[in-house]
Every structure is written in C-alpha cells, then in structure tokens.
SEDONU-109130 format. One record per residue (C-alpha): residue in three letters; y, x, z. Coordinates in pm, 1 decimal, padded with zeros to 6 digits, always signed. Layout:
REM SEDONU-109130
   banu         yy         xx         zz
    ALA          Y          X          Z
...
***
This chain:
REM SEDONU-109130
   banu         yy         xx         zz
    UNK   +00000.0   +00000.0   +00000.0
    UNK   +00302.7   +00139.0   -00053.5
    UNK   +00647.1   +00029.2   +00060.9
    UNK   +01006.5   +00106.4   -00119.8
    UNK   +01337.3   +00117.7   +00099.3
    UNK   +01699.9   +00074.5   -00029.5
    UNK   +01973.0   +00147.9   +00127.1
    UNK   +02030.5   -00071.6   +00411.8
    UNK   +02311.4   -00263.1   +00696.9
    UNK   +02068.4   -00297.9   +01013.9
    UNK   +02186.5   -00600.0   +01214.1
    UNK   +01930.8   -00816.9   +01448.0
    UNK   +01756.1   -00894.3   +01735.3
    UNK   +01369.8   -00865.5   +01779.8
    UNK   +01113.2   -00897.8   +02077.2
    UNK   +00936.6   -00542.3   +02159.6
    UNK   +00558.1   -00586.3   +02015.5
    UNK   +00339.1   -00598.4   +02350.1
    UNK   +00171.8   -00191.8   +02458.1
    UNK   -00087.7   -00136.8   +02282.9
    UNK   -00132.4   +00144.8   +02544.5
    UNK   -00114.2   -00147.9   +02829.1
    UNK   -00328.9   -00380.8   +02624.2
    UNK   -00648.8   -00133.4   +02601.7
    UNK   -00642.8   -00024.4   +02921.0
    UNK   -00645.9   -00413.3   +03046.1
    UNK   -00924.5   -00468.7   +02834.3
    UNK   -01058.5   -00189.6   +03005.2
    UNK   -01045.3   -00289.5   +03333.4
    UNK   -01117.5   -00641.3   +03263.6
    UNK   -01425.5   -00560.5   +03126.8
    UNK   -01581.9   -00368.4   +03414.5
    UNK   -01439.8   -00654.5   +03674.9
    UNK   -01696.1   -00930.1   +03749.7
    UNK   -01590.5   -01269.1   +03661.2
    UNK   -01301.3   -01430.9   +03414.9
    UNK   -01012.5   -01204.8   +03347.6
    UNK   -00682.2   -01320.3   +03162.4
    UNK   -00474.7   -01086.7   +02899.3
    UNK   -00154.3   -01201.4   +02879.5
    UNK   +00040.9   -01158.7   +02571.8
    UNK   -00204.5   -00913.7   +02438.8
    UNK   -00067.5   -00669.9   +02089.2
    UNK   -00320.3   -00798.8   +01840.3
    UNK   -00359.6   -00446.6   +01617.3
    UNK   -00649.9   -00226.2   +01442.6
    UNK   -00673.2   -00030.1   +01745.3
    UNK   -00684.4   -00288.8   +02014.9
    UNK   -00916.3   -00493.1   +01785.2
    UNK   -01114.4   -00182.3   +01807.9
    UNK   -01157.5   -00223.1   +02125.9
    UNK   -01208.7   -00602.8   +02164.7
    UNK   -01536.9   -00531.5   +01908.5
    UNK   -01706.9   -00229.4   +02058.4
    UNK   -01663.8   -00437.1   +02419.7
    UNK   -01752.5   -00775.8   +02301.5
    UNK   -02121.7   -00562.7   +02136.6
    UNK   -02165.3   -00448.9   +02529.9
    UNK   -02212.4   -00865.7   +02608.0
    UNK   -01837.5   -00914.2   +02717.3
    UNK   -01687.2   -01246.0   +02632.3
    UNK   -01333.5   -01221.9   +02517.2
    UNK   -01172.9   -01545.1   +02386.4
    UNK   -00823.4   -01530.9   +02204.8
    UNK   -00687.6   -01854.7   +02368.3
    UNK   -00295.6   -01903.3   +02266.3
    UNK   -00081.6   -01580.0   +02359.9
    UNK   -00374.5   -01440.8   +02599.8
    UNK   -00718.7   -01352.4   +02619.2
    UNK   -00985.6   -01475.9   +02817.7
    UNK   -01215.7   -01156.1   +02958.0
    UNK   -01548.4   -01248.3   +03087.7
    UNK   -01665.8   -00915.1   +03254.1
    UNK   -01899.4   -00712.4   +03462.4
    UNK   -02238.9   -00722.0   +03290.2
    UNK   -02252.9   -00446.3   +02995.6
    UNK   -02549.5   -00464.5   +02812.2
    UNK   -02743.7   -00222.3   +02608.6
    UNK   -02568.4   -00251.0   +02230.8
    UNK   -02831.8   -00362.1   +01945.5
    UNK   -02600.2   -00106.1   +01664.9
    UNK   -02344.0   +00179.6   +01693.4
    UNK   -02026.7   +00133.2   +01831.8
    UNK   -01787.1   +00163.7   +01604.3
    UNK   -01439.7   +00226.5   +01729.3
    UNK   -01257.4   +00266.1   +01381.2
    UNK   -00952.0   +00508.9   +01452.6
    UNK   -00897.8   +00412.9   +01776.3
    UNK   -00908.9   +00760.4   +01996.2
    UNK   -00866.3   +00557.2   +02345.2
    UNK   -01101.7   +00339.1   +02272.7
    UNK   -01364.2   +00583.1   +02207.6
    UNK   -01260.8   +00815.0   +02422.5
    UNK   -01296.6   +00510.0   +02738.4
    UNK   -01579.5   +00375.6   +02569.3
    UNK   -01750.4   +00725.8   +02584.5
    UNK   -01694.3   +00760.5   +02974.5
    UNK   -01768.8   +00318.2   +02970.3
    UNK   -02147.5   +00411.5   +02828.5
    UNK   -02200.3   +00626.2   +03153.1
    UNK   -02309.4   +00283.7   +03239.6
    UNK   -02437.9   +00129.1   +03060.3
    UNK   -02798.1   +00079.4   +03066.1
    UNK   -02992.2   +00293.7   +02755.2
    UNK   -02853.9   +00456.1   +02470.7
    UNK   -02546.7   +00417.2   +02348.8
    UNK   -02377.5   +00555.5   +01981.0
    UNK   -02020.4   +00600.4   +01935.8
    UNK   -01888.8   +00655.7   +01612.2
    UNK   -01546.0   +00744.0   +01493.8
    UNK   -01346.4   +00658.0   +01152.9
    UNK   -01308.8   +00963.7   +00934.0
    UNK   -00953.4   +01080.1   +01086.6
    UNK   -01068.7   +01000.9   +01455.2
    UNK   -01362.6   +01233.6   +01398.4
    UNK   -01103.2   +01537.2   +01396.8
    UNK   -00992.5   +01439.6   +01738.7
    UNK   -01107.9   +01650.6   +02039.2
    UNK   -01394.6   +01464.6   +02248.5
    UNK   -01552.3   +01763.6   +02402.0
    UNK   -01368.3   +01835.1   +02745.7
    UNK   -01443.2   +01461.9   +02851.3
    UNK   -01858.2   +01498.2   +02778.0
    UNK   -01803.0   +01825.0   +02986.9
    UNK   -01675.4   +01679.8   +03263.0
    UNK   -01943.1   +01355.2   +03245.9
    UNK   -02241.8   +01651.8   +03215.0
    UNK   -02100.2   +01759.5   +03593.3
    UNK   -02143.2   +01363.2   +03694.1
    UNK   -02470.6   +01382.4   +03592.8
    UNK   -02432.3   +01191.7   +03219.0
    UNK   -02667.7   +01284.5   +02949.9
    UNK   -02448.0   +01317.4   +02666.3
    UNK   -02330.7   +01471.2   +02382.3
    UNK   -02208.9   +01523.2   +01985.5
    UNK   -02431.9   +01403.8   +01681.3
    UNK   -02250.6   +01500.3   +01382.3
    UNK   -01912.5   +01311.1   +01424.9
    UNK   -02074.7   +01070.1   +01734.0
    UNK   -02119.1   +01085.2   +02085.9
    UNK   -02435.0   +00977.9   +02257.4
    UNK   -02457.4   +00893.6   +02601.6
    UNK   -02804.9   +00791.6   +02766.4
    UNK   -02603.1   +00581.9   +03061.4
    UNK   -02718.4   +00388.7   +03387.8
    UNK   -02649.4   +00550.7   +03665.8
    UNK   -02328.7   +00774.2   +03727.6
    UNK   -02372.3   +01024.0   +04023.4
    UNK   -02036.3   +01126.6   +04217.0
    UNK   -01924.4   +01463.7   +04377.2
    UNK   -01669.4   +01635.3   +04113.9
    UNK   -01583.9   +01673.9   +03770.5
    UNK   -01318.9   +01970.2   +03642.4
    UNK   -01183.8   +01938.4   +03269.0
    UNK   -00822.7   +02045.1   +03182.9
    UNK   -00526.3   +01825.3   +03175.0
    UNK   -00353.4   +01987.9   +02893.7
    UNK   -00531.3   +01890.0   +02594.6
    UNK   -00571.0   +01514.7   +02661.2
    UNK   -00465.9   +01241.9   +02894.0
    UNK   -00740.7   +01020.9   +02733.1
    UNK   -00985.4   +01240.7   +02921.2
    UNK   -00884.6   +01177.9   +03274.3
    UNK   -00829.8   +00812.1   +03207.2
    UNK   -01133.8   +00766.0   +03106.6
    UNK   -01288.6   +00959.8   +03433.0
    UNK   -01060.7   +00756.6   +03633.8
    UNK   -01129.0   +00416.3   +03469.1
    UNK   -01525.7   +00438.9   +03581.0
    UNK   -01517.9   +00655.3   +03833.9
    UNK   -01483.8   +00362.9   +04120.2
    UNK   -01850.6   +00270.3   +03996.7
    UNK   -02028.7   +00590.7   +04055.8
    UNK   -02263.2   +00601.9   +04331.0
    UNK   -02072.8   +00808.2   +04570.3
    UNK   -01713.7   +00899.2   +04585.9
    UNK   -01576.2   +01127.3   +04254.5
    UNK   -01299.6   +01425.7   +04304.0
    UNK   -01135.9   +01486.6   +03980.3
    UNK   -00955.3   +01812.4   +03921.3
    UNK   -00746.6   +01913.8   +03673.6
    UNK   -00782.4   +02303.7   +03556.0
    UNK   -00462.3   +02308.9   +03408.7
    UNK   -00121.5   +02107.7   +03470.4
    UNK   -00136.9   +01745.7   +03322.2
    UNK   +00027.0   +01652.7   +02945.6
    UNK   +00149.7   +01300.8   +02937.0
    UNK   +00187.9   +01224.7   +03302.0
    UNK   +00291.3   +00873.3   +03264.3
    UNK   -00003.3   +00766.0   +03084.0
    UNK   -00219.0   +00865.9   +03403.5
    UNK   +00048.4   +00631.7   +03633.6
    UNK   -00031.6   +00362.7   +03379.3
    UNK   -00367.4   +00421.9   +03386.0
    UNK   -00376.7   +00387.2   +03827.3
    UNK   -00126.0   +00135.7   +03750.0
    UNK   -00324.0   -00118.6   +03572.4
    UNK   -00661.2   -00059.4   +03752.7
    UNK   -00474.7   -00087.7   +04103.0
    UNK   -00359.9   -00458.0   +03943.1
    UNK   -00774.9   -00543.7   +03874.1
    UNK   -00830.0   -00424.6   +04243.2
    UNK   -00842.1   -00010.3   +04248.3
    UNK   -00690.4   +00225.4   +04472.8
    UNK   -00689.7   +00608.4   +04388.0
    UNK   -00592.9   +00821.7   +04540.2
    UNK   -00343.5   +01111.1   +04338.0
    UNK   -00232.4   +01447.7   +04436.7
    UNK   +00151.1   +01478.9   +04381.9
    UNK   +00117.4   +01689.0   +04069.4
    UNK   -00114.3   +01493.1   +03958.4
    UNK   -00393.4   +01779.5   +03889.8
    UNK   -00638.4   +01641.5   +04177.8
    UNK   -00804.6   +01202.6   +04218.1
    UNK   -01027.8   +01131.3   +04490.0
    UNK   -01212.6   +00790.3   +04352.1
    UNK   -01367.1   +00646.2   +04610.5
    UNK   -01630.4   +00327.7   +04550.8
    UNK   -01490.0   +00006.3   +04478.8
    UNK   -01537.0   -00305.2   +04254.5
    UNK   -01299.4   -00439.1   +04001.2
    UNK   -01128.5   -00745.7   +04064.4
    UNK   -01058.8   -00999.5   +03801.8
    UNK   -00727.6   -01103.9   +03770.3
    UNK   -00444.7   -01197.3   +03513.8
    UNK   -00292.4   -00939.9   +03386.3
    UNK   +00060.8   -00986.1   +03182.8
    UNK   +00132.2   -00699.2   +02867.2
    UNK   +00483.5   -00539.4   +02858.0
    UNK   +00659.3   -00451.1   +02550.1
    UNK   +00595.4   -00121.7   +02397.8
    UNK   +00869.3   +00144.4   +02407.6
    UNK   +00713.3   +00371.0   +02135.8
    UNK   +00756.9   +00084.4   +01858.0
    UNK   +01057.8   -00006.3   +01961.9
    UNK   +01222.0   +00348.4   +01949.5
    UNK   +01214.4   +00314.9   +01543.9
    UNK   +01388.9   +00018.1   +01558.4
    UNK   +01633.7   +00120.8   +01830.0
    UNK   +01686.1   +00457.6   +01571.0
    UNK   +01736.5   +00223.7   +01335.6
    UNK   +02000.9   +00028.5   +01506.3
    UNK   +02198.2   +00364.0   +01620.2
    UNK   +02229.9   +00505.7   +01254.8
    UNK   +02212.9   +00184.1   +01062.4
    UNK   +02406.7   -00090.6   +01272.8
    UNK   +02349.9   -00294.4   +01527.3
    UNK   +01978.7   -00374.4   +01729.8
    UNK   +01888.9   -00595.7   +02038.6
    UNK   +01507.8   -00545.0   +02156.4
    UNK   +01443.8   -00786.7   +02418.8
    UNK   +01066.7   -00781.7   +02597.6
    UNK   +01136.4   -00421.3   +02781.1
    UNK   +01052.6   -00369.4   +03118.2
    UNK   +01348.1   -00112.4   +03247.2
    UNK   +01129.2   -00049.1   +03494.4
    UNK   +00849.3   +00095.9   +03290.9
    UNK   +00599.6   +00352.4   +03367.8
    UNK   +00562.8   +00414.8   +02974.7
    UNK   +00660.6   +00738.5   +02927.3
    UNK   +00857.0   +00655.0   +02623.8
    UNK   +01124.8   +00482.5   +02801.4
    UNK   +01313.6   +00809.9   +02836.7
    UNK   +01381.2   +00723.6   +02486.1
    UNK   +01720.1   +00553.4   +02618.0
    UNK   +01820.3   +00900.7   +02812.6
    UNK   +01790.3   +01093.3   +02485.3
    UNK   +01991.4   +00843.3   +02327.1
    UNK   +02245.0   +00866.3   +02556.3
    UNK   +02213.5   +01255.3   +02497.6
    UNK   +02292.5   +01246.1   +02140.7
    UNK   +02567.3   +01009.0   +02207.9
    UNK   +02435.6   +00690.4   +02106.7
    UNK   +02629.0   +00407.2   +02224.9
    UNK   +02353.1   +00195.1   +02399.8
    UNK   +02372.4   -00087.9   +02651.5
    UNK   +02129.6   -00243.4   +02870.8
    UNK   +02120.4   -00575.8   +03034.8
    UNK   +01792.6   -00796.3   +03220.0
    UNK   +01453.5   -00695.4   +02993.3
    UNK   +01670.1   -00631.6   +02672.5
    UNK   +01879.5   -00323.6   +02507.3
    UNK   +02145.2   -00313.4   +02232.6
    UNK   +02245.7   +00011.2   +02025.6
    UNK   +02484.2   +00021.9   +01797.1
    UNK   +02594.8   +00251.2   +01516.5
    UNK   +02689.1   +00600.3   +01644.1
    UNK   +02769.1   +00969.6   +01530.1
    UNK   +02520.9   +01180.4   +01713.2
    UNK   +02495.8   +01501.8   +01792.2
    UNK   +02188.6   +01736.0   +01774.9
    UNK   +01952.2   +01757.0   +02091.8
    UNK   +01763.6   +01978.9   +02275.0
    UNK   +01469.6   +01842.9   +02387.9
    UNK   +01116.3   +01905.9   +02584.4
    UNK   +00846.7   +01595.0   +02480.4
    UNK   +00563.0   +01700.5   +02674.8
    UNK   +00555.8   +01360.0   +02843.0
    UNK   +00642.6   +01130.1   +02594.1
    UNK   +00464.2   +01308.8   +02257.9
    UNK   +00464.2   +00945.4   +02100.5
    UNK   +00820.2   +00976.3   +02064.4
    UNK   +00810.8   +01298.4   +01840.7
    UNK   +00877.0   +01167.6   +01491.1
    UNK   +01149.8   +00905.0   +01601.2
    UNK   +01343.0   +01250.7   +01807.1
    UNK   +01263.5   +01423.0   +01481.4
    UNK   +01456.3   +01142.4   +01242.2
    UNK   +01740.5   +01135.4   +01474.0
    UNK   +01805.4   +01522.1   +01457.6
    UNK   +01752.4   +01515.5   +01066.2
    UNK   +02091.9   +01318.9   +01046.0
    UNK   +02297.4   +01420.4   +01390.1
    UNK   +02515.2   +01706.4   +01332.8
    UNK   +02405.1   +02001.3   +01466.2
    UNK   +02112.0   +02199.8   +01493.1
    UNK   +01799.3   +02013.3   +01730.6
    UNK   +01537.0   +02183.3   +01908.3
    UNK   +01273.1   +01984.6   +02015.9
    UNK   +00953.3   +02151.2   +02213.9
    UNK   +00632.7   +02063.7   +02418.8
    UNK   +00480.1   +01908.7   +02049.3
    UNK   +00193.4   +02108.2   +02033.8
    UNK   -00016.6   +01840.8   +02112.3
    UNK   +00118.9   +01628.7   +01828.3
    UNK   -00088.3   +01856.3   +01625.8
    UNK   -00390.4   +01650.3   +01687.9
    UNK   -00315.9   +01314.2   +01675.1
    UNK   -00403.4   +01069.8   +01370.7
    UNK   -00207.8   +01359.3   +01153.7
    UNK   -00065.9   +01704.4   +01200.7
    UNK   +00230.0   +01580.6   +01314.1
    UNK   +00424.7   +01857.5   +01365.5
    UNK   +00344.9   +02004.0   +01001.9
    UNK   +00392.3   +01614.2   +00834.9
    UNK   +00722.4   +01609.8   +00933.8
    UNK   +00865.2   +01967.0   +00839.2
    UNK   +00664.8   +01892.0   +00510.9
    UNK   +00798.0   +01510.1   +00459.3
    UNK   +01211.5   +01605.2   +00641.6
    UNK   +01195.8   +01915.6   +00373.4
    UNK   +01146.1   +01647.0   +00094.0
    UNK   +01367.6   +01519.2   +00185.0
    UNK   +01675.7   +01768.7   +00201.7
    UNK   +01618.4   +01839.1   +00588.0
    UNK   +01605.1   +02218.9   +00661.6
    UNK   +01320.0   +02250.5   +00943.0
    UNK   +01191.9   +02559.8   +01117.2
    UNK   +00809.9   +02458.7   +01240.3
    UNK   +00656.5   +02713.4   +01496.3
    UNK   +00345.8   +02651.4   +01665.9
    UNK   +00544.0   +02443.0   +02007.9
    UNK   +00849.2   +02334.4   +01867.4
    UNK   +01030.6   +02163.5   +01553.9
    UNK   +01394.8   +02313.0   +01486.4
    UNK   +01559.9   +02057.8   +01270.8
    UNK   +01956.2   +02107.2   +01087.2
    UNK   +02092.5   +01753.5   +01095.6
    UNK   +02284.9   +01716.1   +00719.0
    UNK   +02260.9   +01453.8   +00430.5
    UNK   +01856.4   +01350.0   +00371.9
    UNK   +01779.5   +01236.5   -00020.1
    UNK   +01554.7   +00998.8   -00103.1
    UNK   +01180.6   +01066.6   -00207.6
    UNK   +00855.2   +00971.8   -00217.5
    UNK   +00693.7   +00955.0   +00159.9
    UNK   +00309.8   +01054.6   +00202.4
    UNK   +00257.1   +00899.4   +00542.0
    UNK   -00035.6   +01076.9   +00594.2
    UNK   -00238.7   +00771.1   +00710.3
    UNK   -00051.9   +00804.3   +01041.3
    UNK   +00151.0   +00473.1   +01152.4
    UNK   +00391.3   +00713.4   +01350.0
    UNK   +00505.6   +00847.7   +01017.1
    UNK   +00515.1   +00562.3   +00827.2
    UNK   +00734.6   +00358.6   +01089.9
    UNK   +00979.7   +00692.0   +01140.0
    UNK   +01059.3   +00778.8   +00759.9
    UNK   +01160.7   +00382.3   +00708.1
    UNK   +01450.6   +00459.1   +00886.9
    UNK   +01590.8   +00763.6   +00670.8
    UNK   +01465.9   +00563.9   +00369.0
    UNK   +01701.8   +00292.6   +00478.2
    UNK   +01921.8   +00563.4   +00515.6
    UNK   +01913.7   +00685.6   +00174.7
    UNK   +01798.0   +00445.4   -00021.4
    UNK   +01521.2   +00543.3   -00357.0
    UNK   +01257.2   +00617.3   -00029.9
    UNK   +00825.4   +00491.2   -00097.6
    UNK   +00634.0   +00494.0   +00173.2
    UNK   +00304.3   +00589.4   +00055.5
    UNK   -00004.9   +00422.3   +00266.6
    UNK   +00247.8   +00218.8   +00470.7
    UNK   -00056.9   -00024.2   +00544.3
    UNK   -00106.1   +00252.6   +00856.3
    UNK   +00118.3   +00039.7   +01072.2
    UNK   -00129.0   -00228.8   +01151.0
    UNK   -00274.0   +00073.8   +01413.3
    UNK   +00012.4   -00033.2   +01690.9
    UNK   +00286.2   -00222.0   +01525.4
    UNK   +00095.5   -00494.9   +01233.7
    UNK   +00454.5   -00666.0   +01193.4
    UNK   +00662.9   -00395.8   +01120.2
    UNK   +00738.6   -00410.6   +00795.4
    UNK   +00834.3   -00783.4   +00831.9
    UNK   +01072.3   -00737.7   +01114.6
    UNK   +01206.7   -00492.7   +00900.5
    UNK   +01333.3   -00717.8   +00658.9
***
C-alpha cells in the first residue's frame, strides 16, 4: 500500500488511540486471573490481535462486547497447533515466559521480521527457573507445567520485554522468585507499567529503587476491570504534526501516565513548542523550534518522532541512548539517516546516537521499511513538503490501524 502526501494546513482535534502497550499487558494479566475479566476500551491492532489469538488457542475466552472485552481466565490449556504471534515481539516474548505453564509442549513462532528480534536472554533466565526451553530454527519451545522459584539473572539492557515477562508469571511459581538485573534497566517505565497493571489484577512486587532487583512472592491474580489509557507514542506524530503544521488537540491522555513517552511534552517544551495542557487533553500549535539535545534511553518509542522534529528545527540535534532502536521491527537508527538523507536532511549516524542539521526537507519517495514507527513519522515531513509516498504504509495497523484516516 502506498500512501502520497501533499502539502498540508494541520488543524483538528482527535482522541489518543488506547496503549497498545497497556492493552497487552491487560490481556496478560487477565488471562492468568481466574474468573471473568473486563478490557475496557481495548486498541484493536495487528499486534494486540496477536495476542487475543495465541491466548484464546491456550482455552481463554475473550469476547469483544461494545468498547471492551470480556476475559475469561485462569485455565491454559495445552494448544492443538503453533502459536503464532505474527510480529508482535511482546506477545511472544510474554507468551514464551506464559508457556512455563502451561501444561505440555508449546511452539512459538514469529513473523519473518520478529524472527530477527533477540529472544535468548529471557529462555536463559527461564533455564535457571527450571523451564525446558529453547530455539528451533526461528521458534521457541517450552515443555511447561511447573515453574520452580529461587532466582533468575538476565540483563536489563537489551530488553524490557524480558523482565516483564519474568515478572508477569513469576507470582505462579512454586516458591517465591528474586529477579536480578546484571546490568542497569533500558526502558524503566515499561517495568512500572508492567507492576502497575498486575498490582490492578491483584499483584504486589516488590522493586528495588533502581529497579535492577524483584522479589515475587506467591500470589493469585485477581480478576477485575481494567480501563486502557490513551497511547502517548501515537499521539506524538500527531502532536509533531500540530507543532510544525498548525494546530492539534489530543484528548484521551492521562497526564499522569507511567508511559514513558509522556516526556514527549518536556521535549516539546525544549524545542520551544508552544503547547498547553488542560484535564486529559493537550493542544500544540505551530512553532519555530530549535534543535535539541536529547538522551531516549527511556522512551526509545519516541525516536523517529525526536528525529522529524530536529530535521526541520534550526540548529543542529543530538539525540543519544538509540542503540536499542537498532533492533526493533527495523534498524531504526540506520532507516532514518537513510530515509532524512532522501530527503535533504544532513545526518551523522554513529553506533548510540543520531546527529541531525535541521534545514529545508524535499519531497521523495519513503521506504517505510515495514516498520509503523516510520511510516507514521515521515507523514509529517511529507505534509511538510508535499510530492512525499509512503511506501508499505499498510505497517500502521501494528499500533495505530486509523492513522491514515485521522490524518485526513
């Protein structure tokens, strides 16, 4: 599919898409809690349809009733075929650590671009719990059933993803679980999401102040009903949009987030964006910004929007931490030097960090890399400049299936 942008006056109000982030994890969590759970205001999307399959072949019930789902959890059963989690790399990565038990064998397989994603530390860590598991080709097989406790070590510097999935099912191990961290934790805020929606379905952990050691006692989830915030890393493109295009109100934002990505509004702010807040809603208008300095460790998601904003601020950005990017549905670090340098933007790439010289972008023809992040990010400078195709803009449907609709 490919999508063409003209130039383009950005004026509107929109509703935040609910966390897709949010959205897994409460399927998550509902799943492994015994009785009927309720989603509310779900994000219906490729990846957290992903999700709703592969649970839904372990015997959970999940009914799409109006604007929530009904969860009927607590009883995985052994799957009659593979799981197959598409692209979705929290899905299999919590479905991986989900199969501890789960009685038998279980397959997970991966889409072709999700089978370049790291999996490794997290069946490390589940060999030290006792869990019989590991790679066939591009799946993971885990003989689950029982889950032993004592601890597990992996680092925290490669993948959030890992320790959320230890945490999610370590309450159902036989005897208490110590998780520790080898190395300082990437992505902080998705752990405090993580504790944040299980402690909602019932679970207390507790969390070393840096975050690098969990003690996870026993415990049983609690069903509950459990409401979905908007997303703050879909609605960063269209609050970009709004500061170099016109004028955008997002309304379904919790100010008082844990996502990570709300620090999206600080750097704003930093480049000078005139941006005003008011209840669960935020308005930016059109604003000359200035180039940024910038550390994204915690909040890699928002990578490609910082990166758009630099290529047309004046001044010369600097934006580090983004190693990580590297290994998410694209190279992201090396897609945008390639796709910015296309289009006029002069970008130094080294292996941490993105140096970007804000000037005049051109038009051009977009590869998006089959990466929704890039698709959604180079819509705004091709409503910038106009004569801009998005190549394999169908990507989107992975977090934000609307997009190019709200667009317009």
């Amino acid at each position: 599919m490919k999508v063409s942008l003209s130039k383009s006056e950005i004026r509107g109000k929109v509703a935040a898409p609910p966390s897709k982030s949010y959205t897994i994890r409460g399927l998550m969590c509902a799943a492994l809690a015994k009785g009927k759970s309720e989603l509310i205001y779900p994000l219906s999307s490729d990846d957290t349809e992903a999700a709703r399959e592969v649970l839904e072949q372990l015997g959970i019930s999940i009914h799409k009733k109006g604007d929530s789902w009904q969860v009927a959890g607590g009883q995985l059963k052994k799957p009659t075929k593979g799981l197959f989690c598409h692209d979705s790399a929290a899905t299999f990565r919590f479905m991986t650590a989900i199969c501890a038990i789960v009685p038998k064998k279980c397959q997970l397989l991966a889409g072709s671009t999700l089978s370049k994603r790291p999996v490794t530390p997290l069946l490390q860590a589940l060999r030290q719990l006792g869990v019989n598991c590991h790679t066939e080709d591009t799946s993971v097989i885990v003989y689950g059933g029982r889950l032993k406790g004592k601890i597990a070590e992996l680092p925290g510097d490669i993948s959030s993803q890992f320790v959320s999935a230890l945490l999610l099912i370590s309450p159902l191990a036989e005897e208490a679980i110590n998780i520790r961290l080898t190395s300082p934790p990437k992505s902080k805020p998705y752990l405090e999401m993580t504790l944040d929606c299980m402690e909602k379905f019932g679970i207390n952990i507790q969390a070393s102040k840096d975050f690098r050691k969990f003690e996870v006692l026993q415990q049983e989830y609690r069903p509950t009903s459990y409401q979905i915030e908007g997303d703050w890393s879909s609605a960063s493109y269209l609050l970009a949009l709004g500061v170099i295009l016109g004028e955008v109100t997002i309304v379904n934002l919790n100010l008082e987030s844990l996502q990570g990505d709300k620090i999206v509004l600080n750097l704003l702010k930093n480049m000078g964006a005139w941006v005003s807040i008011s209840d669960n809603s935020v308005t930016v208008q059109r604003s000359k910004l200035k180039a940024i300095t910038a550390d994204l460790s915690d909040c890699i998601d928002l990578l490609p929007t910082l990166a758009i904003l630099a290529a047309v601020a004046n001044g010369e950005s600097r934006l580090t931490g983004i190693k990580r990017a590297r290994l998410k549905e694209s190279n992201r670090v090396a897609a945008l030097r390639e796709e910015l340098t296309r289009m006029g933007i002069k970008v130094i790439e080294e292996t941490d960090s993105l140096t970007i010289i804000g000037s005049e972008p051109n038009g051009s023809i977009i590869d998006s890399q089959d990466d929704h992040r890039i698709a959604m990010a180079f819509s705004i400078l091709g409503a910038v400049t106009g004569e801009t195709t998005i190549d394999g803009a169908e990507c989107v449907r992975k977090t934000y299936p609307e997009f190019w609709d709200v667009l317009k």
